[in-house]
C-alpha positions, 0 to 999 in steps of 0.5 A: 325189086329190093330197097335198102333202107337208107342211114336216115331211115335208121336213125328215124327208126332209133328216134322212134324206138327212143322216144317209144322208150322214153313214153313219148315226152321230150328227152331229159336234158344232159349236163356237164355232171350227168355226163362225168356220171356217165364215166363212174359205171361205163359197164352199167347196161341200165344207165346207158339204155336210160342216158342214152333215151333221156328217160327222166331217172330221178323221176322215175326212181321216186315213182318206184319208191326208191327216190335219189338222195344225193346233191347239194345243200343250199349251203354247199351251193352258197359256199361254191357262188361265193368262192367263186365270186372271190377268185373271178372277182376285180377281172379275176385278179386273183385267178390271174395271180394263180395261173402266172404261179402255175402256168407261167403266165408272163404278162404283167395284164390279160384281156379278160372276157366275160362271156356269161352273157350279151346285149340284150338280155332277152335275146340271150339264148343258149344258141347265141350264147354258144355261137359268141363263145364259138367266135371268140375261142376260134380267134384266140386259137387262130393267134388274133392280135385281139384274142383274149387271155382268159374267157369267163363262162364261155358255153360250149356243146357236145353231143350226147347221143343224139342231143346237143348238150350246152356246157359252161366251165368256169373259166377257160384261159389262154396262155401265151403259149398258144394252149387252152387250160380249162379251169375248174373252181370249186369250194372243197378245201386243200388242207397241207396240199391235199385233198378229198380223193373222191371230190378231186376224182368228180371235179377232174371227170367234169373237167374232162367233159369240158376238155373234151368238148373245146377239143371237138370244137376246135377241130371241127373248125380246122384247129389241133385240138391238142391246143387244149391242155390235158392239164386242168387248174383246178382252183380251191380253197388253201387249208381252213381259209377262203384264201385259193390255190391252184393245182394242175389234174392230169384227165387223160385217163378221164377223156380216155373213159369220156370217149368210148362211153359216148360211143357206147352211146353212139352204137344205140342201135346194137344196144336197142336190139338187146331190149324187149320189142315192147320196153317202154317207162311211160308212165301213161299219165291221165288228162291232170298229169297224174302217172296211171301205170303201176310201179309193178310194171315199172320195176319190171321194165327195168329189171329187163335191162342188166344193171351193174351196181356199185356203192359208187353209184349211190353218189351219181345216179338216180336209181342207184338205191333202186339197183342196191336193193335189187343187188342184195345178197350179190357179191357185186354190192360189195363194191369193185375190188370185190366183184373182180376178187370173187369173180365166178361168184355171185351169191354172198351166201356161195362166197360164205359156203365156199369159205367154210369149205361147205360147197365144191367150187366149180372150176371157173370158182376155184382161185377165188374160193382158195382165196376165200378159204385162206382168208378165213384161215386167217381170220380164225387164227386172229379171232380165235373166238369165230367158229372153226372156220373162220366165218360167223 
């Protein structure tokens, strides 16, 4: 007689090989942040096994001696609740005055709601939370007379492999017009209209997360989750001054990213079966707490999951200075535009050879050699100084 194992028997069996991964211990709870983190190297093997297992990677990264480096300064968080409190405050008098500028937003008053918390604050748990959130956007999205127009710190939820991960915009507003904005509020500044490339990029990725998680609800409930805008207000401060701005962000191209990321996620079972058998980052901690397993081994069981580092990543992952270190010499340090140029070499020592005309390229290497040897043709013709070649 032959069983088939059944779908819940799988997802026991991944649980366990999670858990088995994990060392054990409870899985690291996600964010709206480490989940836009998720979007900024989606073809990083490494992040995706620990993500997807919870294993705590800055913890980790410290043990192997290569502790994460990144985050806020309590002045930079001071700032942020400060700007915050003055768009949000007098019933966000200010954000409203913005999104009539930016979303036409007819009426002379809005309803505003403050969902942040409920009566009885030691009831006030994620799960109730969630639940008032819930009720409150589903009426506004079915057209009730007594819907609200904007919804402070309402939470929402996604499912981030397997775990349900709570998410609190700053705002959501509903405009007349029947869609759901999702507002963004943050402290860097907007200086003659323009703003840090790279902050506007991280602030429109969280947004997504924010986007992607109202559509889920809304069409779990029955709704068109196009009733959320792929536009999100984005509220700053205006030049060398605490007075804000508002500016529209496009995130489709975001959600897009977002999506088969989580999937990826999603398909843990194929990524599982790429492991070794007996992978785990238990730290074996004794009876006080104390890790007793050797950093060695540590560093081994990472360097069995390929990792795909990219100077990006020194600002949104944990072990990013861990893989930097291992990626030494690789071509792929040098960041995208240059894995994608040199693509078929992966040494910066063969890139160099192949330069100087020292090395015969293979076949899959050639255009990426010739341009190589043509960029240090040019070079020695600028720098006459350089050697013959071109490359120091």
């Amino acid at each position: 007689m032959t069983t088939t194992s059944t779908g819940t028997d799988r997802d026991v069996g991944v649980a366990e090989r999670l858990a088995a991964i994990r060392g054990g211990v409870g899985p690291k709870r996600h964010n709206a942040r480490t989940i836009a983190a998720l979007t900024r190297n989606p073809g990083c093997a490494r992040r995706a096994v620990l993500d997807t297992a919870g294993v705590d990677k800055q913890r980790l990264a410290a043990y192997v001696d290569f502790p994460a480096r990144f985050g806020q300064s309590q002045f930079a968080l001071a700032r942020g609740n400060a700007f915050e409190a003055l768009v949000l405050a007098s019933g966000a008098a200010e954000l409203v005055r913005l999104l009539r500028e930016r979303l036409g937003l007819p009426i002379p008053e809005v309803a505003y709601d403050d969902l942040a918390t409920v009566t009885g604050r030691e009831k006030e748990t994620p799960e109730i939370r969630y639940a008032r959130s819930r009720a409150q956007l589903l009426r506004a999205a079915a057209g009730g007379d007594d819907a609200g127009t904007l919804f402070d710190h309402p939470l929402l939820a996604l499912e981030v492999a397997g775990q349900r991960v709570y998410l609190e915009p700053d705002v959501i507003a509903f405009r007349h017009g029947g869609r759901f904005h999702v507002v963004e509020i943050k402290s860097f500044a907007v200086v003659d209209g323009q703003a840090d490339p790279g902050k506007v990029s991280a602030a429109a990725i969280q947004a997504a997360v924010y986007v992607l998680a109202m559509r889920q609800m809304l069409a779990e409930a029955g709704h068109d989750p196009e009733l959320v805008a792929h536009d999100v207000v984005l509220v700053c401060p205006r030049d060398f001054s605490n007075r804000p701005t508002a500016v529209l962000v496009d995130v489709r191209r975001q959600l897009a990213v977002l999506r088969r990321q989580l999937r990826r996620m999603r398909r843990v079972e194929a990524m599982l079966a790429a492991l070794p058998p007996e992978l785990t980052f238990d730290l074996a901690p004794d009876a006080d707490g104390v890790p007793t397993r050797s950093p060695e081994s540590l560093v081994d069981a990472l360097q069995a999951i390929d990792a795909r580092y990219a100077p990006d990543c020194l600002s949104v992952c944990e072990l990013a200075y861990f893989c930097r270190a291992e990626a030494h010499g690789c071509t792929a340090a040098l960041g995208t535009s240059a894995r994608e140029e040199l693509g078929g070499i992966d040494r910066v020592e063969t890139a160099l050879a192949l330069a100087r005309g020292e090395l015969t390229p293979a076949e899959e290497q050639a255009e990426a050699a010739a341009l190589l040897r043509n960029a240090a043709r040019l070079r020695a013709e600028l720098l006459p100084t350089t050697t013959a070649a071109g490359v120091a």
